[in-house]
C-alpha positions in Angstrom: 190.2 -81.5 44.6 193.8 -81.8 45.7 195.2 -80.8 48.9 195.3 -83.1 52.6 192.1 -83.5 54.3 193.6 -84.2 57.3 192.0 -82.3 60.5 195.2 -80.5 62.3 193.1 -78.9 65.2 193.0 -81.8 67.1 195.9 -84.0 68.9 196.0 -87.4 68.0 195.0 -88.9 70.7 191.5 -87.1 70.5 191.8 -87.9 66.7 192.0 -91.8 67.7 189.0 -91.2 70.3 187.2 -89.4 68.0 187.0 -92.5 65.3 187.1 -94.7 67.7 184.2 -94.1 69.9 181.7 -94.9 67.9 183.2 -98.1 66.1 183.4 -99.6 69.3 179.5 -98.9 70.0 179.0 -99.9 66.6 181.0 -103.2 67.5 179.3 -103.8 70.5 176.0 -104.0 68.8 178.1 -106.0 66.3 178.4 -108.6 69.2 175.2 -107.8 70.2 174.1 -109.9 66.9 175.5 -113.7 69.0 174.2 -113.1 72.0 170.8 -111.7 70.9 170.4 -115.2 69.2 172.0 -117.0 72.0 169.6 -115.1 74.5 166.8 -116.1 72.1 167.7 -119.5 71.7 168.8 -120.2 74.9 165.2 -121.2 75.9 165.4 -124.4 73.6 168.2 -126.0 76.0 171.7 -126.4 76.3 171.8 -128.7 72.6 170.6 -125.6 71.2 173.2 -123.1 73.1 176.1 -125.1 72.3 174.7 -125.3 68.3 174.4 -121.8 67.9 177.8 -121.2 69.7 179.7 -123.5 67.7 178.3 -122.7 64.3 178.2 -119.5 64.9 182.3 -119.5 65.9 182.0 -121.6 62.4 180.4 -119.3 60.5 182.1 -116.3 61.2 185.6 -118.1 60.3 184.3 -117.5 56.7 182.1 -114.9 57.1 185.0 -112.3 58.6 187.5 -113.5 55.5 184.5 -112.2 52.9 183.9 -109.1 54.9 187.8 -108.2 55.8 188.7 -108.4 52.1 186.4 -105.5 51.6 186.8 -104.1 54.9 190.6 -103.8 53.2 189.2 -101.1 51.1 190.0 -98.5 54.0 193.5 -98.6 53.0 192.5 -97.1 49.5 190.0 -94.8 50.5 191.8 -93.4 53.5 195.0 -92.6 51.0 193.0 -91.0 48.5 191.1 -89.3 50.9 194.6 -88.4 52.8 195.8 -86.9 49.5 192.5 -84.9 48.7 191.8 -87.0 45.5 188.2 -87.5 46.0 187.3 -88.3 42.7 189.6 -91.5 43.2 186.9 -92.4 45.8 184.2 -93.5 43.5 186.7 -95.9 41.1 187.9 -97.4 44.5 184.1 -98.4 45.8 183.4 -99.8 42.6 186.6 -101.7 42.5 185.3 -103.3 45.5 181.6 -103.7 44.5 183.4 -105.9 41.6 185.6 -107.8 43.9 182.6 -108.1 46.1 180.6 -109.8 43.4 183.8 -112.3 42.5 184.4 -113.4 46.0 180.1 -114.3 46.0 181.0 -116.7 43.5 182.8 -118.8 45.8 179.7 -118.5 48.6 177.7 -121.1 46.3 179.6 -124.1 48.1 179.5 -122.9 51.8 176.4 -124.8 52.4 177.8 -128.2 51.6 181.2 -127.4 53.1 178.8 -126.0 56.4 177.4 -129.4 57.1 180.6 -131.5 56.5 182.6 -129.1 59.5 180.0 -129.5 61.5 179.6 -133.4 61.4 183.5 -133.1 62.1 183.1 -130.7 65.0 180.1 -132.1 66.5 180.9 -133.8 70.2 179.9 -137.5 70.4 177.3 -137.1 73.3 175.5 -133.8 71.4 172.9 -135.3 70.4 170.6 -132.8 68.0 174.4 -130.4 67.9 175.4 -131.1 64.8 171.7 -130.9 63.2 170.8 -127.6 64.8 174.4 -126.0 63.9 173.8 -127.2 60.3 170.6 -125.6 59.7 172.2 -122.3 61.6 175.0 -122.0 58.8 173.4 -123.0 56.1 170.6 -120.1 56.5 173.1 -117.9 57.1 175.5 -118.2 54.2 173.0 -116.0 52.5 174.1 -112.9 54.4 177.6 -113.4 52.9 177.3 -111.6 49.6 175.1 -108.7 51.1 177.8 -108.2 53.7 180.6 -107.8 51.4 178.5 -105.0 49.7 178.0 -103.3 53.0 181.5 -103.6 54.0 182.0 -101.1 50.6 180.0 -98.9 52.3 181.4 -98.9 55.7 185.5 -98.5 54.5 184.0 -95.5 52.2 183.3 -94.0 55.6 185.7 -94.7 57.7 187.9 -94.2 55.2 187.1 -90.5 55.2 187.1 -90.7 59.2 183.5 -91.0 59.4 182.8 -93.7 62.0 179.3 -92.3 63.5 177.1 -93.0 60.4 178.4 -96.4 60.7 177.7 -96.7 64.2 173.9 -96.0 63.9 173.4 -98.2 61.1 174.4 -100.8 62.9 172.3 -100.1 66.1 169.7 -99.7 63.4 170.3 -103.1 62.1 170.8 -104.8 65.9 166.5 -103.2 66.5 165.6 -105.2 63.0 167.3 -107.9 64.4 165.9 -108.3 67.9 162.4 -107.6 66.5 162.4 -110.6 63.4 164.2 -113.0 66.3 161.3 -111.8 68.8 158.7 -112.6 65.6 160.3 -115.9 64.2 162.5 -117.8 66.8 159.0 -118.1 69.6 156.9 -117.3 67.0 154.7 -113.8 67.3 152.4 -111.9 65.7 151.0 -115.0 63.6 154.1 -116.3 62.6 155.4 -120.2 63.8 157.8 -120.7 65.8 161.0 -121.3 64.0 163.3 -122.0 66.3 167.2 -122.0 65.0 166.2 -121.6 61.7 164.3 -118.2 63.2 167.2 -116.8 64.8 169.3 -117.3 61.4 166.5 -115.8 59.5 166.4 -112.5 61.5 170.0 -111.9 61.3 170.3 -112.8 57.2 167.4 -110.3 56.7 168.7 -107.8 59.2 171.5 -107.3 57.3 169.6 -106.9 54.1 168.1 -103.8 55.8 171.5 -102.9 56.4 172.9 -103.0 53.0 169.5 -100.5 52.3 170.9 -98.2 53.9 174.4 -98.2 52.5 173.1 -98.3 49.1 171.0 -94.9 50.3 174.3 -93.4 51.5 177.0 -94.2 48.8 174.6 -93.1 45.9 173.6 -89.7 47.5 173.3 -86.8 45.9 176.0 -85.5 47.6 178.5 -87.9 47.8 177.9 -88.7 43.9 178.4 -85.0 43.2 181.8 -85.1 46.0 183.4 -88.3 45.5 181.3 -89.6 42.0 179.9 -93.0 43.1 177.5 -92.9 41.2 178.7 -93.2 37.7 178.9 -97.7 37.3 182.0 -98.7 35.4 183.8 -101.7 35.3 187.2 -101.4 37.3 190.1 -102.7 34.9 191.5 -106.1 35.7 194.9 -104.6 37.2 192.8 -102.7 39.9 190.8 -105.3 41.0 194.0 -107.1 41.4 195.8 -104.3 43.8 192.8 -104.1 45.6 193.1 -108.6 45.7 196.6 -107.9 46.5 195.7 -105.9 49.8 192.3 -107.2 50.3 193.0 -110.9 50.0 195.6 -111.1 53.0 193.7 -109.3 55.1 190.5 -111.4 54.8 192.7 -114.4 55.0 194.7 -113.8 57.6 191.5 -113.4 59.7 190.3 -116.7 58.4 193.8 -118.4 59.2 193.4 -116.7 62.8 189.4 -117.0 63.4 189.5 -120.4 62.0 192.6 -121.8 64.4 190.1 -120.6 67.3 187.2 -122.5 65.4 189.3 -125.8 65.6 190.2 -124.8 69.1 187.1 -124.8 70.3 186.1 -128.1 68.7 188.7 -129.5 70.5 187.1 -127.8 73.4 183.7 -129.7 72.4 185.3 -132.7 72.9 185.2 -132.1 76.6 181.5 -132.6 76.8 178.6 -130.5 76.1 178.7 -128.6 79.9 182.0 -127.7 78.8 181.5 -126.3 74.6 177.9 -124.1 76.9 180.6 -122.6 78.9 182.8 -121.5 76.4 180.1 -120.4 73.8 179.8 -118.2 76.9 182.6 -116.9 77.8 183.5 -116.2 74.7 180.4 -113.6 74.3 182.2 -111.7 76.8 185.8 -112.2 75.9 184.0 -110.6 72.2 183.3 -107.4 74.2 187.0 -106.8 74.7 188.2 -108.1 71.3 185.6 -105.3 69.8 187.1 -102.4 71.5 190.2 -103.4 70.4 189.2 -104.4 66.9 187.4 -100.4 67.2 190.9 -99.1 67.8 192.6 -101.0 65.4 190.1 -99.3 62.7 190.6 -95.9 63.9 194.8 -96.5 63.5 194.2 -98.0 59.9 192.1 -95.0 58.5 194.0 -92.2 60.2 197.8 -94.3 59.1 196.2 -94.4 55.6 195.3 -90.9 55.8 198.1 -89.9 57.0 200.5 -91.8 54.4 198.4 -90.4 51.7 199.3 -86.4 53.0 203.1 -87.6 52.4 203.2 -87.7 56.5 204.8 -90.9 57.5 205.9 -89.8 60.5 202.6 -88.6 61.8 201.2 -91.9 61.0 203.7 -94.1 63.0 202.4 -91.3 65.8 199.5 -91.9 65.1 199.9 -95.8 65.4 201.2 -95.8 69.1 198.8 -93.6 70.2 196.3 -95.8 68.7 198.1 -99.1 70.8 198.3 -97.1 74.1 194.8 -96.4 74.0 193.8 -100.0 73.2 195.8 -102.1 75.6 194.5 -99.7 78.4 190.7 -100.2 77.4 191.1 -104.2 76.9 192.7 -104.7 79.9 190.4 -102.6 82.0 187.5 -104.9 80.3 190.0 -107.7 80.9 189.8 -106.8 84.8 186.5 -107.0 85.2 186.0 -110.4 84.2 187.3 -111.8 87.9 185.6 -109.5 89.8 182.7 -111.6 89.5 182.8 -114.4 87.1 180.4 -116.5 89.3 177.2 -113.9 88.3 178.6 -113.3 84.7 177.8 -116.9 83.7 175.1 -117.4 86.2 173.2 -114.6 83.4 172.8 -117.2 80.6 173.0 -120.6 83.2 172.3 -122.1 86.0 174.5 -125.0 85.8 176.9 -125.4 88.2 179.4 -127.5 86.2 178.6 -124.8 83.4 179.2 -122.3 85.3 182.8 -124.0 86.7 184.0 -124.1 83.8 183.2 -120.9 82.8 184.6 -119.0 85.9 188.2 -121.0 84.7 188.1 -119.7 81.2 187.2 -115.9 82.0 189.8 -115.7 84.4 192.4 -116.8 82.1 190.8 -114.5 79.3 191.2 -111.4 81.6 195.1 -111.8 82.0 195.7 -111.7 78.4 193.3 -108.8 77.4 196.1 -106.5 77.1 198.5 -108.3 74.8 195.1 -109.2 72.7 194.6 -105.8 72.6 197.8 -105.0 71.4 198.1 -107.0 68.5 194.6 -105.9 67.2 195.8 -102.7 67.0 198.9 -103.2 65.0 197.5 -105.3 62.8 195.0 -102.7 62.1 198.2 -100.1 61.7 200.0 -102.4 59.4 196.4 -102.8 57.2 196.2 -98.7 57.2 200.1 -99.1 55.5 198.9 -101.8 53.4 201.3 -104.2 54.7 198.9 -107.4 55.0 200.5 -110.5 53.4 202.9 -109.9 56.5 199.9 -110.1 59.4 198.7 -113.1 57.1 201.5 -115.4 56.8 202.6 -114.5 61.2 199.1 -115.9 61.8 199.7 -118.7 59.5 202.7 -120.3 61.1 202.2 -119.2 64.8 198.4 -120.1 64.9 198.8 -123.4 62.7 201.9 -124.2 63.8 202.5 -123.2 67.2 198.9 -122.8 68.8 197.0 -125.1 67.6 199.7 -128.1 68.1 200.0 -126.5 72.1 196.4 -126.8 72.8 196.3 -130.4 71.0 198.6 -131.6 73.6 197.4 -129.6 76.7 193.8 -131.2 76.0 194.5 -134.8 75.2 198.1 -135.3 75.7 198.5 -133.6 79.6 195.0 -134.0 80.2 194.8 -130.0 81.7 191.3 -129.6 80.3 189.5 -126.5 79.2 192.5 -124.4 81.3 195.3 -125.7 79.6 193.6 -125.3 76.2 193.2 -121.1 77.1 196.9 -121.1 78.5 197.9 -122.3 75.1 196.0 -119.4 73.8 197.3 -116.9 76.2 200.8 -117.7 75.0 199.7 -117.2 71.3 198.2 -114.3 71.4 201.1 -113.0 73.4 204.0 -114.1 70.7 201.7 -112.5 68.4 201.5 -109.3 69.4 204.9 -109.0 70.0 206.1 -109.9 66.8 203.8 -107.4 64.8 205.1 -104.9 67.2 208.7 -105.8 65.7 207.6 -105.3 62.4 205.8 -102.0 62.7 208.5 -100.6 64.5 211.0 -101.4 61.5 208.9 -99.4 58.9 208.2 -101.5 56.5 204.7 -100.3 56.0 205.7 -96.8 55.2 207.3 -98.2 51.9 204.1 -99.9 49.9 202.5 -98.2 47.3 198.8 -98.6 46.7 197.9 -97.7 43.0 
């Protein structure tokens, strides 16, 4: 079948809406994942909050470059899907069930490289921190070769524009997941209490379910008959290799980003344990933001890949700026209501007062910069829909390494400006940031890579 796919009945803004709506549900229950184990753990103390926080900001450093190299895929798809080649579809999914399965390879050493970041990033006075946080990772490592096989399944839909399938499997996984933690973290319904090792449990077997389900979907009836999934055949070497070439930098530039903000906040643990509590914290809510805007970004990349695979350029870059307008209004609503009343939102997880102090400083600085997060979420999602990805990679590179990272260094222990000079470092980051992918998107470069 040959032809554009592309729906013209609707304006682009209601096509942004459209995809976007349910990725952001599907990303809240995303984030719903961290604070359901928070919430569960929380009970255990403030050792076993400030664990789970920090390992889990750990974790997910590696975790989101495994899943983003697949997520990736969506480029692929959404071209081929743009240019009504649906038989394509099928040799793309299994070119990323083959990268999926090279990428596990590496997943056999996370373990041991687990336990030595979290001896590093472990404050002096956590007593049972680092212990907890270890245990917490290394469970977890096992859900990173069943999430790269899901992350197939989720670009072949939203690839095609199909964002509400998506969007209930992951509510679907969020109920497994709140059940096992209710089951094994207290201990119910015969079994022990597990604790940490509980809450790690539920989410690696929750997302087992998961990837169930997207093995259900991909090998269909119909969508082996539509877009022939189901016929297994080894991709040749110089596939799997564009697909590296796109998939790569996108994972790892999340990595280089993610895992700035994991250093960050160890140098926030060295403030004290009241202090990492509050940030593990306010950090759950500054994740509700960052997934709306991370939901937009999605939308722009399929319907830009889409969109460049009809021959339509032009209607992309539309597309795009429709795509940022809509996502620096939503983040910095959600931005606004963090100081309406930051006292209660931290008084919901603790009743600390120092806690909570420190907490009220670091959502107010996270609700001026919502916007400008906002902003560069998107357009790095644009640029990923163009396939233009070593560029996002190597601008996180030198500004996060070598700008960021150095700023919040010295407002910590140089200027001694505490857990509000750190996040003004960060404000001015993300700032830069966003402005400099808005230079590049506006010079066009994406519109000239080819994706074989």
């Amino acid at each position: 079948m040959t032809g554009s796919t592309i729906d013209q009945s609707r304006s682009l803004n209601m096509q942004v809406v459209a995809i976007a709506t349910p990725l952001v549900l599907q990303n809240i229950a995303q984030t719903l994942l961290g604070v359901i184990d928070t919430w569960f753990i929380s009970s255990l103390g403030t050792e076993a909050i400030g664990a789970v926080g920090l390992a889990g900001v750990i974790f997910f450093t590696f975790f989101v470059f495994y899943r983003n190299s697949l997520n990736a895929l969506v480029a692929f798809i959404g071209r081929a899907y743009g240019a009504g080649d649906f038989k394509k579809i099928g040799d793309i999914v299994w070119r990323g069930i083959a990268v999926a399965g090279l990428l596990s390879i590496s997943v056999l050493i996370l373990p041991w490289l687990f336990t030595i970041i979290m001896g590093w990033a472990t404050p002096a006075d956590s007593g049972r921190v680092g212990e907890f946080g270890s245990l917490y990772m290394r469970i977890r490592a096992l859900e990173i070769p069943i999430a790269m096989l899901s992350a197939v399944g989720w670009a072949f839909l939203v690839g095609r524009g199909d964002s509400r399938t998506p969007m209930f499997m992951m509510w679907g996984m969020v109920a497994v997941n709140i059940f096992l933690d209710w089951v094994m973290v207290p201990g119910n319904l015969g079994f022990p209490a597990m604790g940490i090792a509980g809450a790690a449990w539920a989410t690696v077997l929750a997302n087992l379910f998961n990837l169930g389900v997207t093995a259900l979907i991909l090998w269909s009836p119909k969508n082996r008959a539509e877009f022939d999934t189901g016929r297994p055949r080894l991709a040749p070497w110089a596939d799997i290799r564009t697909v590296i070439g796109v998939g790569l930098p996108a994972g790892l530039g999340d990595f280089i980003e993610i895992g700035s903000f994991s250093v960050f906040f160890a140098f926030i643990g060295r403030l004290g344990t009241q202090t990492l509590a509050a940030n593990q914290i306010a950090v759950q809510y500054m994740s509700i933001s960052f997934t709306f805007g991370l939901a937009i970004a999605m939308a722009a990349s399929s319907l830009v890949s889409q969109f460049v695979g009809a021959g339509d350029t032009s209607t992309a870059e539309k597309a795009a700026y429709r795509a940022l307008i809509i996502g620096m209004i939503g983040t910095g609503l959600i931005g606004f209501s963090y100081i309406i009343a930051p006292e209660f939102l931290m008084s919901i997880f603790t009743e600390d007062p120092s806690v909570i102090a420190a907490g009220v400083s670091i959502l107010t600085i996270i609700a001026i910069y919502q916007m400008f997060d906002g902003a560069g979420i998107v357009l790095s999602g644009a640029l990923m829909g163009g396939g233009d990805t070593t560029f996002t990679m190597l601008t996180r590179l030198i500004l996060a390494w070598g700008f960021f990272l150095p700023m919040a260094w010295l407002a910590i222990f140089r200027l001694d400006m505490g857990v509000t000079g750190a996040w003004i470092a960060a404000l001015i980051y993300l700032v830069t940031l966003a402005v400099v992918y808005f230079q590049r998107f506006r010079g066009g470069r994406w519109k000239e890579f080819e994706l074989a």
